[in-house]
N, C-alpha and C positions, 0 to 999 in steps of 0.2 A: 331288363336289368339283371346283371350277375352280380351275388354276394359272396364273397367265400369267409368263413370265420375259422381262425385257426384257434383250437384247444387241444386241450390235453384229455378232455371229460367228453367225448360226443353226445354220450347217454343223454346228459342233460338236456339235450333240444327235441328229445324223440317228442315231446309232448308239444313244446313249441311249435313243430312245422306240423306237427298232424291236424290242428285244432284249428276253428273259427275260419276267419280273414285269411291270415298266413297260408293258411293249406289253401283257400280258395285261388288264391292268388298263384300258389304254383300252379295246380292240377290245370289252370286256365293260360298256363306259360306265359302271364304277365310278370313273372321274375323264374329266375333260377338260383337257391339258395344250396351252398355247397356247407357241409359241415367236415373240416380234415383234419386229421390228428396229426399236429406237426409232430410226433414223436418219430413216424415214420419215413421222418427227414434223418433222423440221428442216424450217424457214421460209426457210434457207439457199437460193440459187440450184444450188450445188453440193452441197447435203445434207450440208454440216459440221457436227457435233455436239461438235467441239472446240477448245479456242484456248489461248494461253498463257496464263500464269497472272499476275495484279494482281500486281503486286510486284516482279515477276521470279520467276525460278526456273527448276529443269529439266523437261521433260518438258508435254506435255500435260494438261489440263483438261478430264473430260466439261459441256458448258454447261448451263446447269437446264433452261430453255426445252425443248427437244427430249423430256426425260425428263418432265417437268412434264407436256407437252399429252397425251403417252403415257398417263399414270396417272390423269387425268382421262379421257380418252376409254374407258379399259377399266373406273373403278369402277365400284363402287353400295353402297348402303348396308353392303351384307355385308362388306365387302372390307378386307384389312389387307393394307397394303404395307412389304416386307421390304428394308430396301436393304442389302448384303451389304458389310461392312468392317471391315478389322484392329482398329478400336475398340471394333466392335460388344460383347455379350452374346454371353460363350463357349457355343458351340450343346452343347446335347448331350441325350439321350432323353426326359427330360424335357419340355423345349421340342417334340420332336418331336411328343410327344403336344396338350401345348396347341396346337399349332400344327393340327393333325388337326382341332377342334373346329371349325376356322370354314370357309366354305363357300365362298368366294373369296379364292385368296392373289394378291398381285403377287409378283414377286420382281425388284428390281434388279440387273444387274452390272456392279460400275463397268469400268475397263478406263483404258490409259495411269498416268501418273500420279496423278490423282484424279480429284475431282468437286468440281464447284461446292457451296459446304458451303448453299447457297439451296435444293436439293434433299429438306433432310432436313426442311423445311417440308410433305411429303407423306407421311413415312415414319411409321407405326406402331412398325416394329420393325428397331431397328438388332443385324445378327447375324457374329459372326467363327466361324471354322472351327478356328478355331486362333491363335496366336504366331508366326506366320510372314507372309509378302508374296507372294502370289500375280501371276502377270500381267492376271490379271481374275477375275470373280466367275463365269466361268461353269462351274467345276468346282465349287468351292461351292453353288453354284445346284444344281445336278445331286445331289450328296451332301445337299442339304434336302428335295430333292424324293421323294430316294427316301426318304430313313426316313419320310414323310411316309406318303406312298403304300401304302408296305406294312401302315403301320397303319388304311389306310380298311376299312372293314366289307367285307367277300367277298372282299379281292384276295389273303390270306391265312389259314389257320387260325388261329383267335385265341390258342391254346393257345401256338401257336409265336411269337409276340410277348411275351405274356406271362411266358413265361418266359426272354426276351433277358438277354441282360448290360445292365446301368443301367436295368433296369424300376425306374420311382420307387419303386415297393411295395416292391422289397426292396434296391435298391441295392446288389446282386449281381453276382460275373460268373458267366454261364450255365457249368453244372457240364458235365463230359466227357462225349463220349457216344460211342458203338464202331458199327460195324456189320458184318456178314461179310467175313473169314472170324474165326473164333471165336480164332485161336491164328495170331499172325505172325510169324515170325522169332523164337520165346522167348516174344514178348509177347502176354499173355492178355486174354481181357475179365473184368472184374470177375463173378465168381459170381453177385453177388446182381440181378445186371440178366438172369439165366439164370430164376432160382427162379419166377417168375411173381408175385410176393408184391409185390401193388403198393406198398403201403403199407412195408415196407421199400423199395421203389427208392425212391420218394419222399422217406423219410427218408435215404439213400444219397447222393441227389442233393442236400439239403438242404446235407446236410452238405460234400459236394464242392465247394460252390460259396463256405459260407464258407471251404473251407482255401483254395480259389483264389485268393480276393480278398483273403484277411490275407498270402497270399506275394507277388501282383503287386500290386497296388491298396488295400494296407493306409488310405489317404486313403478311400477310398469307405464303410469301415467307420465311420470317424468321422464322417463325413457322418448 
């Protein structure tokens, strides 16, 4: 799988793609993550990619042109491109998975006050992170990338996805789970994760997961 993110900031991801999971996943060429500075699309003499906005108003305007030559220079047939925005389609595991199927993603980050709305004439898929206003899309960007990623075939055990909080299957949150030492401060681990008796932990864990999500995320159940 190929990702490309277009920003303005590359810096920002040096830490992101060197660390954990992410880097393991490259160096193991289970994905290829590009990081481009569409600035070096601008036709500009000075490599401007932004200007004030028709009408007036506050704040800066990313331009289409710059983004546009970008997203055309990097498709191909395979490719959906994601422009990342407060109005988008609220993301969540789901999406992650559809989004896992195809084999080349873009991903846009606006940045300033907006974008040229002539942009969304490239975009596949318009996505928000949330109900809130960020300063730019490239934390976003970063939080798509990895649920993405972790669900590509080898970069994790598949067991351990599968059984996530918002798996569409069960539209659960993942049940408790303990590890050494057996007895902390009072508190104990559960008996029946001791006994070895799979098929009770299973039904143990079943059931832990619907108490979870009827006390925090009672919505998820009526889903």
């Amino acid at each position: 799988m190929r990702i490309d993110i277009l920003t303005l900031f590359p810096s920002m991801f040096d830490g992101f793609l060197n660390n954990s999971i992410i880097k393991r996943a490259i160096d193991k060429n289970l994905v290829e993550i590009n990081i481009v500075n569409f600035r070096d699309y601008s036709k500009d003499p000075h490599h401007k990619v932004d200007d004030t906005p028709y009408g007036g108003g506050s704040g800066m305007v990313l331009m289409v042109q710059p983004i546009y030559d970008a997203v055309m220079d990097l498709k191909d047939e395979d490719t959906k491109v994601i422009l990342l925005t407060p109005d988008g389609e609220k993301y969540n595991q789901k999406k992650a998975y559809d989004l896992k199927k195809y084999k080349h993603l873009i991903i846009i980050c606006g940045h300033y006050e907006g974008f040229d709305d002539r942009i969304r004439s490239v975009v596949d898929f318009e996505i928000s992170i949330g109900d809130y206003v960020l300063t730019g899309g490239e934390l976003p960007s970063m939080i798509i990338t990895d649920t993405i990623v972790r669900l590509v075939d080898g970069v994790i055990d598949e067991e351990s996805h599968i059984n996530d909080s918002f798996n569409p299957n069960t539209n659960l949150l993942d049940y408790p789970t303990y590890t050494k030492p057996r007895e902390f401060m009072g508190l104990t681990v559960p008996e029946v994760l001791l006994n070895g008796n799979h098929k009770e932990i299973e039904e143990y864990r079943l059931k832990e997961s619907i108490k979870k999500t009827q006390e925090k995320r009672p919505d998820l159940l009526e889903k």
